[in-house]
Every structure is written in structure tokens, then in C-alpha cells.
GUVONU-995223 format. One record per residue (C-alpha): y, x, z; residue number from 1; residue in three letters. Coordinates in steps of 0.02 Angstrom, whole numbers, plus 50000, padded with zeros to 5 digits. Layout:
<mimis>
((Y X Z) NUM "ALA")
...
</mimis>
This chain:
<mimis>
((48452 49883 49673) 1 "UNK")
((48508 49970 49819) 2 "UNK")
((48623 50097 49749) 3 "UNK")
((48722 49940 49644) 4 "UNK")
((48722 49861 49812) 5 "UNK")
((48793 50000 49897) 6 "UNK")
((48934 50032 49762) 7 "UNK")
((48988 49855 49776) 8 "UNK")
((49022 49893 49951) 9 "UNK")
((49107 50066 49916) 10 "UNK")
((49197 49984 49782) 11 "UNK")
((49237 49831 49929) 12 "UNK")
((49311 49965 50055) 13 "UNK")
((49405 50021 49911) 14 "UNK")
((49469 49864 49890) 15 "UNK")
((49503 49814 50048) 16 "UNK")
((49596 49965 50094) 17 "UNK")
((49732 49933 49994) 18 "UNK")
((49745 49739 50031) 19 "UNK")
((49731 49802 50239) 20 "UNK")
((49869 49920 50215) 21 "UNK")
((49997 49792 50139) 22 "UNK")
((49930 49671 50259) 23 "UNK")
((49951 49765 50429) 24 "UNK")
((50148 49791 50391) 25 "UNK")
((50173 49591 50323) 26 "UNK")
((50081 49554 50517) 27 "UNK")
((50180 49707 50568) 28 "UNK")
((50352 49614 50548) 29 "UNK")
((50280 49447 50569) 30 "UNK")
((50217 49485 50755) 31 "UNK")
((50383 49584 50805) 32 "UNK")
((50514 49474 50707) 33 "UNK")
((50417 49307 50670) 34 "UNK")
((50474 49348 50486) 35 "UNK")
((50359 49293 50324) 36 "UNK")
((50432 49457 50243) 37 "UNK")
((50359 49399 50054) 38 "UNK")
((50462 49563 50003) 39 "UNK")
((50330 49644 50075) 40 "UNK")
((50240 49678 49928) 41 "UNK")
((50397 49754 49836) 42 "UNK")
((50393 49907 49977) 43 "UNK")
((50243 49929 49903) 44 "UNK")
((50297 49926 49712) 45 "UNK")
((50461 50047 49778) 46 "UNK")
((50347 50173 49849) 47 "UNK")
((50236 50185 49689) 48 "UNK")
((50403 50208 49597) 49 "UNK")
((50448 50357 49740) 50 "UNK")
((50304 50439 49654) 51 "UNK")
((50346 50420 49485) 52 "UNK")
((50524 50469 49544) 53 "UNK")
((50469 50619 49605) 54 "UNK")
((50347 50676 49470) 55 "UNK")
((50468 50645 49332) 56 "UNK")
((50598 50746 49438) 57 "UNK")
((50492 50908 49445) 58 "UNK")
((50424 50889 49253) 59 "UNK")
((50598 50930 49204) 60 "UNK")
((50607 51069 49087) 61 "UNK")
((50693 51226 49064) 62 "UNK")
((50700 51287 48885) 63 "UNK")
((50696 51485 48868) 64 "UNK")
((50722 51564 48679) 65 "UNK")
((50570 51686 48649) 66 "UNK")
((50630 51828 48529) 67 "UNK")
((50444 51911 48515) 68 "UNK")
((50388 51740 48442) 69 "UNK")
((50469 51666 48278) 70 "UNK")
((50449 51493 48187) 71 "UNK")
((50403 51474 48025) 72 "UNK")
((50591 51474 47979) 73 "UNK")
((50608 51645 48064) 74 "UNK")
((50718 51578 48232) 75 "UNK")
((50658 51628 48377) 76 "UNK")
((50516 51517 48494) 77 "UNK")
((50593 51374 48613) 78 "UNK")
((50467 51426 48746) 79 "UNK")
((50472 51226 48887) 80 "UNK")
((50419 51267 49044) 81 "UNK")
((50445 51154 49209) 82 "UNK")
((50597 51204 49315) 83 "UNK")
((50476 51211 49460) 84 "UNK")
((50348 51330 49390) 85 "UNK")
((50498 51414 49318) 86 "UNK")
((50572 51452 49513) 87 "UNK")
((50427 51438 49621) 88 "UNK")
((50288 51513 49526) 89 "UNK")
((50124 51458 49570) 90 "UNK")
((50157 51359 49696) 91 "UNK")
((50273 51272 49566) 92 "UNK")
((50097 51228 49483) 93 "UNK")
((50021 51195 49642) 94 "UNK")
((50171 51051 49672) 95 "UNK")
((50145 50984 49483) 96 "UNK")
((49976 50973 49516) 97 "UNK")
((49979 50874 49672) 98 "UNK")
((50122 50795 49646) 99 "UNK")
((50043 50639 49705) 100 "UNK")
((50036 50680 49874) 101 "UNK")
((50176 50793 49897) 102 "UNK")
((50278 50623 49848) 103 "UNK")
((50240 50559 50020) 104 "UNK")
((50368 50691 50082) 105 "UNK")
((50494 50598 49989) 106 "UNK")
((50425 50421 49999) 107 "UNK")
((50405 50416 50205) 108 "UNK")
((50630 50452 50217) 109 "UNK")
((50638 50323 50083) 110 "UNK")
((50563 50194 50128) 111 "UNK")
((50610 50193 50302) 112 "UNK")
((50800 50189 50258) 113 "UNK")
((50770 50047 50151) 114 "UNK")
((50675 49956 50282) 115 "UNK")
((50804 49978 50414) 116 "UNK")
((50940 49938 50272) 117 "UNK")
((50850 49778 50238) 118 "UNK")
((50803 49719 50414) 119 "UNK")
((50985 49759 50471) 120 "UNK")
((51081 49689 50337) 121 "UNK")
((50984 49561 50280) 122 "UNK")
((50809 49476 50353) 123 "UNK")
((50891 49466 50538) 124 "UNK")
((51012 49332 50481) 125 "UNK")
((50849 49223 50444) 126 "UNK")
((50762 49252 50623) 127 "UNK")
((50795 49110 50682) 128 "UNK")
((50781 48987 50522) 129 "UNK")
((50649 48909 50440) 130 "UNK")
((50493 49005 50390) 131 "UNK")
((50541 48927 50206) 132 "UNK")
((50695 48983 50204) 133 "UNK")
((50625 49164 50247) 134 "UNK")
((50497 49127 50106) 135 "UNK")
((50666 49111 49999) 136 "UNK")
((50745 49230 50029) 137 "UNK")
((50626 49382 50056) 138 "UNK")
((50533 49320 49882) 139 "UNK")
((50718 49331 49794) 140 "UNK")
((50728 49499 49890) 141 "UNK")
((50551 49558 49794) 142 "UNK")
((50628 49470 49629) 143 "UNK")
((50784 49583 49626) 144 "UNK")
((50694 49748 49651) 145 "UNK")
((50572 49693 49523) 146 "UNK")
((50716 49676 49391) 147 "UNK")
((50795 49831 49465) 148 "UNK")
((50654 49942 49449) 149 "UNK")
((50624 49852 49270) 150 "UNK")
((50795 49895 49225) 151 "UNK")
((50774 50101 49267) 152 "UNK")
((50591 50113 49226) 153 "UNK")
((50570 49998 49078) 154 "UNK")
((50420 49864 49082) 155 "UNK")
((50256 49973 49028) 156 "UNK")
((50154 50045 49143) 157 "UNK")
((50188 50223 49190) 158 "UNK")
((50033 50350 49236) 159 "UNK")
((50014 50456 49367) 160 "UNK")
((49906 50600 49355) 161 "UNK")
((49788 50639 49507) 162 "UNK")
((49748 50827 49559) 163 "UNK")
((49612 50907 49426) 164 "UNK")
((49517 50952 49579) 165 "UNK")
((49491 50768 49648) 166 "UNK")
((49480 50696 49473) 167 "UNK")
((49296 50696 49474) 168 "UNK")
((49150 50612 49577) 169 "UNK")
((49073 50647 49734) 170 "UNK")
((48879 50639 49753) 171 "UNK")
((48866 50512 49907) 172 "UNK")
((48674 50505 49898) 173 "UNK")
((48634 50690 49911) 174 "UNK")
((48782 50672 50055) 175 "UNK")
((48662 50537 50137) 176 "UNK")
((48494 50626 50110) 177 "UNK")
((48446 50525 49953) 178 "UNK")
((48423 50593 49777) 179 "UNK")
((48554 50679 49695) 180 "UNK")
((48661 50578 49576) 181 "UNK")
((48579 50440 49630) 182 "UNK")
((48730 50353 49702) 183 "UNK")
((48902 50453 49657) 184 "UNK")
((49087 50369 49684) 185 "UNK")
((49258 50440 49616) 186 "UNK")
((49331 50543 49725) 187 "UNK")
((49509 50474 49757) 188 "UNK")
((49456 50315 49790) 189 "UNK")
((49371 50378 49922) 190 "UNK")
((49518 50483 49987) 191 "UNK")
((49612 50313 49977) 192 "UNK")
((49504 50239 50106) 193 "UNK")
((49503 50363 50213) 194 "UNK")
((49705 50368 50207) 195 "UNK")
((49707 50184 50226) 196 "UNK")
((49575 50220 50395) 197 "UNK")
((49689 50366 50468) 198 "UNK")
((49871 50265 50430) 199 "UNK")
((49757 50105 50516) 200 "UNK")
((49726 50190 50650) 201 "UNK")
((49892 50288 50662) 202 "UNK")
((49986 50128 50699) 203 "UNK")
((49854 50066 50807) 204 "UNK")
((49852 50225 50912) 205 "UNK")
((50041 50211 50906) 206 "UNK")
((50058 50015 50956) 207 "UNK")
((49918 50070 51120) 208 "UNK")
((49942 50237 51189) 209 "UNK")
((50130 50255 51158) 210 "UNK")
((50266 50188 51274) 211 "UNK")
((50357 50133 51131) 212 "UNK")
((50219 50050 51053) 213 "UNK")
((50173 49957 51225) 214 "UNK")
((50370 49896 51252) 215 "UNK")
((50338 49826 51064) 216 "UNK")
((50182 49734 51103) 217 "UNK")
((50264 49676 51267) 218 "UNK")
((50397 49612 51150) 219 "UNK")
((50275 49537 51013) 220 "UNK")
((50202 49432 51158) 221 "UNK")
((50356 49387 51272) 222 "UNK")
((50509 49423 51191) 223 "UNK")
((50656 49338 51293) 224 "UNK")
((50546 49442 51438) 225 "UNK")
((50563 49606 51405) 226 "UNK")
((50747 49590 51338) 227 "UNK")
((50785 49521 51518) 228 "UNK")
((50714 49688 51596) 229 "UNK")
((50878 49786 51511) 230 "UNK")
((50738 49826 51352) 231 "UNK")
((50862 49822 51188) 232 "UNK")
((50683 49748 51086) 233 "UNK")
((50798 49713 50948) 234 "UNK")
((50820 49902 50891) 235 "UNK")
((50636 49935 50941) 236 "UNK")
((50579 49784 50827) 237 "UNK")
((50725 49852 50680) 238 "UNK")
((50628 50024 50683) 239 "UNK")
((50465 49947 50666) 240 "UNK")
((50515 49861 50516) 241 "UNK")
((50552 50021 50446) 242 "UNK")
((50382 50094 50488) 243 "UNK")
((50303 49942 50409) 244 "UNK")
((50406 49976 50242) 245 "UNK")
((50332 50145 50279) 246 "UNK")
((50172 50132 50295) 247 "UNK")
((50175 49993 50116) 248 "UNK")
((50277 50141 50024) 249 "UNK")
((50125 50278 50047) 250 "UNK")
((50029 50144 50014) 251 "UNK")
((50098 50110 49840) 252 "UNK")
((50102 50301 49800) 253 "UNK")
((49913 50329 49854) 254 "UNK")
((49863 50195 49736) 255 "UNK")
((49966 50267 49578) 256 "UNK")
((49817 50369 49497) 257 "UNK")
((49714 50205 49516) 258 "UNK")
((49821 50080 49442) 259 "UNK")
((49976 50142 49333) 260 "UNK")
((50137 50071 49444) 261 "UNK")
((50248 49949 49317) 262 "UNK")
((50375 49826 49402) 263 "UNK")
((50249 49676 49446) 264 "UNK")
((50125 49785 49548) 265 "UNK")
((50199 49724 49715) 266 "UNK")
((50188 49537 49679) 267 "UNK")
((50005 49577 49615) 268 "UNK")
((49956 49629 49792) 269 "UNK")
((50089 49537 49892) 270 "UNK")
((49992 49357 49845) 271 "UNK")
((49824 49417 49884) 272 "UNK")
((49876 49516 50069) 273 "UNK")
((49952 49372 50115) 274 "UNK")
((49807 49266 50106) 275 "UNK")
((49723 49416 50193) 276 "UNK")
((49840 49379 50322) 277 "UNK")
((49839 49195 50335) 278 "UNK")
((49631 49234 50351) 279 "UNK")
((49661 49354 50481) 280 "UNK")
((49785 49257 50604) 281 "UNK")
((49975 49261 50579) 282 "UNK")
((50032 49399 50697) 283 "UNK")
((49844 49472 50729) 284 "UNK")
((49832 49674 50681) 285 "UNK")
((49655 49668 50712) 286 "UNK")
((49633 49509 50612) 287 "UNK")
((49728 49562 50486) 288 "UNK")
((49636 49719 50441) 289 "UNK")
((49463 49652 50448) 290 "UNK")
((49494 49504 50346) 291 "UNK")
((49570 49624 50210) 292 "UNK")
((49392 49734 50234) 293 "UNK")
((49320 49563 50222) 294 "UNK")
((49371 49494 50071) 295 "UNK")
((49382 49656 49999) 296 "UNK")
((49203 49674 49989) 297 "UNK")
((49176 49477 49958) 298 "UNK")
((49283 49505 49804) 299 "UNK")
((49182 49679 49745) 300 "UNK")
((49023 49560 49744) 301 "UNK")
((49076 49432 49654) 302 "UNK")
((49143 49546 49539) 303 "UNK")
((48960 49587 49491) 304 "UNK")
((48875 49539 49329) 305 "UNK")
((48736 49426 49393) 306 "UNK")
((48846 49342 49532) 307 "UNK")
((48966 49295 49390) 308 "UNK")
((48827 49232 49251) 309 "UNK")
((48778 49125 49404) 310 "UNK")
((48952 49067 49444) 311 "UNK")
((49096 49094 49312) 312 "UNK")
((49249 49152 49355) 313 "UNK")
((49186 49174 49533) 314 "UNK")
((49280 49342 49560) 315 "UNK")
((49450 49282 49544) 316 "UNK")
((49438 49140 49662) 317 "UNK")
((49301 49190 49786) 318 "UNK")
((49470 49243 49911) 319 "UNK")
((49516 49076 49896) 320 "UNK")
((49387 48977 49931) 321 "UNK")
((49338 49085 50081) 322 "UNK")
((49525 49073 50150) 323 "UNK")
((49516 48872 50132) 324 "UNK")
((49344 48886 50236) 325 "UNK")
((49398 48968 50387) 326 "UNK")
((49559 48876 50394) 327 "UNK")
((49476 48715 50379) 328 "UNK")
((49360 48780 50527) 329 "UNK")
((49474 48899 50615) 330 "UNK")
((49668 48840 50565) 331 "UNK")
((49724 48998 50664) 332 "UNK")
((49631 49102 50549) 333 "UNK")
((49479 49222 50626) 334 "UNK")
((49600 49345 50751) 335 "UNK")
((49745 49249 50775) 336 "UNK")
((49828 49182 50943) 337 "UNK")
((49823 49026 50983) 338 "UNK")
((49947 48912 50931) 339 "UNK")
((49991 48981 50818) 340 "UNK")
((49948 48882 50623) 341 "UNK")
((49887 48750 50740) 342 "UNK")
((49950 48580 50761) 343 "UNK")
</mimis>
């Protein structure tokens, strides 16, 4: 009983990674800006699609004629061969096979272009405006680059291969002393959390030990103060919008051998972050990572087979129902300022 216990946890971290990540940049912009950025979770969709950009990029083929080798007709051999492999060799192969990761190179420039576009040209016209109106606007944002990506990548689902070497699982029991095979857990979803733990606590490290990162919290806390002191916040704020688009881009490519990106992705996790974040406390980083831990592993064990034959269906609302709890106890959800959801 202990090892499905522990899985259910594993498989919560897992979980909750993913729903942290999207979570820390929606409370990223919503602390600096006072945003509700609900295009949030197409960042995340856009950097899946950097990945499937950039594999379907390198996969191009060169076609050589072999004269050695004949068909069955007698013409010579069409010998297809990627253009990578083809000019680099092996570490052509090497790039094909982690293509995954080497995406980040491309998704990190990306993604913080189009998150300075989209700040810039867009989302500061709606600072001062209703939070419905942002709602509006940001969610027609996410529509758009739904239909967009639709449009170039057609509807279906599109696979993305992990490395052969990390395809496989890693033997967590022997790790902790236990029996071997006793408790063993994929090994890329555990590189995902510990990407989601070392981008976490990136931006944390970032946000506390940098100057930069203390003029922004200044700024998050007393805005009209620090712009008084000669402090242009507004281009400091604009760049961490792009870092949040950033950090929801490598994101969406780390998750691509989990869940095949298609155009809806985004939305799938946008819905279910921002409750993490309403959970958390509106504008709380803290908050808004543990609750996504939180109901990350509330969700894993509910997802189990006896919790469900006890309750049906209790996996797809237990988020729910725990989010109406602690905002009927705690309005300003379990981190946040006060104030702040509070009448």
C-alpha cells in the first residue's frame, strides 16, 4: 500500500509542476501589472508548438541517389537522410535525438519577443480597466492563437519523441534503500519536476537576490512609489512579462513527450492554473506555487481506483471543491495579501 501511496504523490508533484509553472507567470503579471492575463495559457500552447517547430525543421530531408544500390526497376536507390545528420554528423543525431530540449534554445528568444510584443502593443492599454474587460480581451488573445496555430498545424495531436536514453524508468526504491523495482517512476516526468523546481526557484532567486528583481517587488507592492524615485517600473514590469511568457513557453515544450501539443492544450491548463491561482492568493508567488503542489497531489489521489468507486467522478472536480473551501474560509486565498479578493 505504500508504494501506490507514494506514486500518487510522485504522480501529484508531476502534476503539480506543470499547473505551478503556468501559475507563477499568470501571478507573475498579475502582481507587476494587476493584469488577469487569461492568454496565459496560450504561451504555454506557443511554446509546445516552438518544439514541434523546431523538430519538424531539423527532420527535413536531403535525398542522395545511391548508384551501388538499385530498385527492383534497375534505377538507382533514393538514399533520405536528415539535413542535420547529413552536415553535422553525429552530433546531427545527437540534436535529433534531443531535440526536445535543444528546442528551449529556440523557445526562450521566442517567447520573450512575443511577450514584450504583446504587453507593449496590446495588454497595457487594459491596465487600468476592468479586470473583465482584461478577461476579454486576453481570452480573445488565447482564441486567435488557438485558430492560428490550428490553421499551420492542423487539429490532431502532434508527438514529440523524448531522448531513447530517458525513455525508460528509474528505480526510486533501490534509490531510497527499499527493494529494487519495488517503486519505479518514468524518467521524464521526473526530469519535469525537477525543471519545474530549478525554473521555481530561478525566478525566486531572481525576484530576491537581484537588484532588478528587488526594484520589481518594490514596484509589485508600491507602485506610484518607486516611479516617484526616477525608477522607469513600467519597462522593468514590460520585461517581466516577457520572462513570464518565458518561463510558460519551456514549460509547454518540457511537457511535449507527455502529452502530444494540438491547439487546445493551453486552454486545458489555463482553466485549471487559474484556479491554482485564485487558491493561492491573486498576486502571491509563494501561494501560487504551493497551491499548484497542492492540488496537484489532491487531484493524483482522487484519481485513484478506490477513492473513485467511493466517490464517482471525484477526480475531475476534487480542484473545485477544494478552491470553493478555502475561499469560503479564506476569500484571499491561502498566500495572498490582504485586501485583496476581499470585500
Amino acid at each position: 500500500m505504500f508504494e501506490v501511496i507514494f506514486l500518487q504523490f510522485l504522480n501529484g508533484l508531476d502534476k503539480g509542476a506543470a499547473y505551478a509553472l503556468i501559475a507563477l507567470g499568470l501571478t507573475l503579471v498579475f502582481g507587476t501589472l494587476g493584469v488577469v492575463n487569461f492568454a496565459h495559457g496560450a504561451l504555454f500552447m506557443l511554446g509546445a508548438f516552438c518544439a514541434v517547430l523546431f523538430r519538424q525543421l531539423i527532420t527535413l530531408e536531403t535525398v542522395t541517389l545511391d548508384p551501388t544500390k538499385l530498385s527492383p526497376w534497375g534505377s538507382p536507390l533514393e538514399i533520405r537522410e536528415p539535413l542535420v545528420q547529413a552536415w553535422f554528423g553525429d552530433f546531427g543525431a545527437v540534436l535529433l535525438n534531443y531535440s526536445v530540449l535543444f528546442s528551449i534554445l529556440l523557445t526562450i528568444p521566442v517567447m520573450l519577443v512575443v511577450g514584450i510584443a504583446l504587453e507593449r502593443g496590446i495588454i497595457k492599454h487594459f491596465y487600468k480597466r476592468p479586470h473583465a474587460e482584461q478577461i476579454l480581451v486576453t481570452f480573445g488573445l488565447a482564441i486567435v492563437a488557438q485558430e492560428l496555430i490550428k490553421s499551420f498545424f492542423g487539429p490532431n495531436p502532434i508527438p514529440q519523441p523524448m531522448p531513447t536514453d530517458l525513455r525508460g524508468a528509474a528505480d526510486i526504491g533501490a534509490f531510497l534503500g527499499m527493494q529494487a523495482n519495488v517503486i519505479t517512476y518514468p524518467i521524464w516526468r521526473l526530469i519535469y519536476f525537477l525543471f519545474a523546481a530549478v525554473i521555481i526557484g530561478g525566478v525566486f532567486a531572481f525576484l530576491q537576490f537581484t537588484t532588478f528583481g528587488m526594484v520589481v517587488r518594490a514596484g509589485m507592492a508600491d507602485r506610484e512609489t518607486v516611479g516617484l524615485l526616477g525608477i522607469n517600473i513600467d519597462k522593468r514590469f514590460t520585461i517581466m512579462f516577457g520572462l513570464a511568457a518565458v518561463v510558460a513557453g519551456m514549460a509547454g515544450v518540457m511537457y511535449t513527450p507527455l502529452l502530444p501539443p494540438n491547439y487546445h492544450i493551453g486552454m486545458d491548463f489555463l482553466v485549471l492554473s487559474f484556479v491554482v491561482v485564485v487558491v493561492g492568493g491573486m498576486g502571491s508567488l509563494p501561494g501560487a506555487v504551493a497551491a499548484g503542489f497542492l492540488l496537484g497531489i489532491l487531484q493524483s489521489f482522487a484519481s485513484m481506483t478506490q477513492v473513485k468507486d467511493l466517490i464517482p467522478g471525484i477526480d475531475q472536480i476534487i480542484i473545485y471543491l477544494v478552491a470553493v473551501v478555502i475561499l469560503l474560509v479564506r476569500p484571499r486565498g491561502l498566500l495572498g495579501r490582504r485586501g485583496v479578493m476581499e470585500a
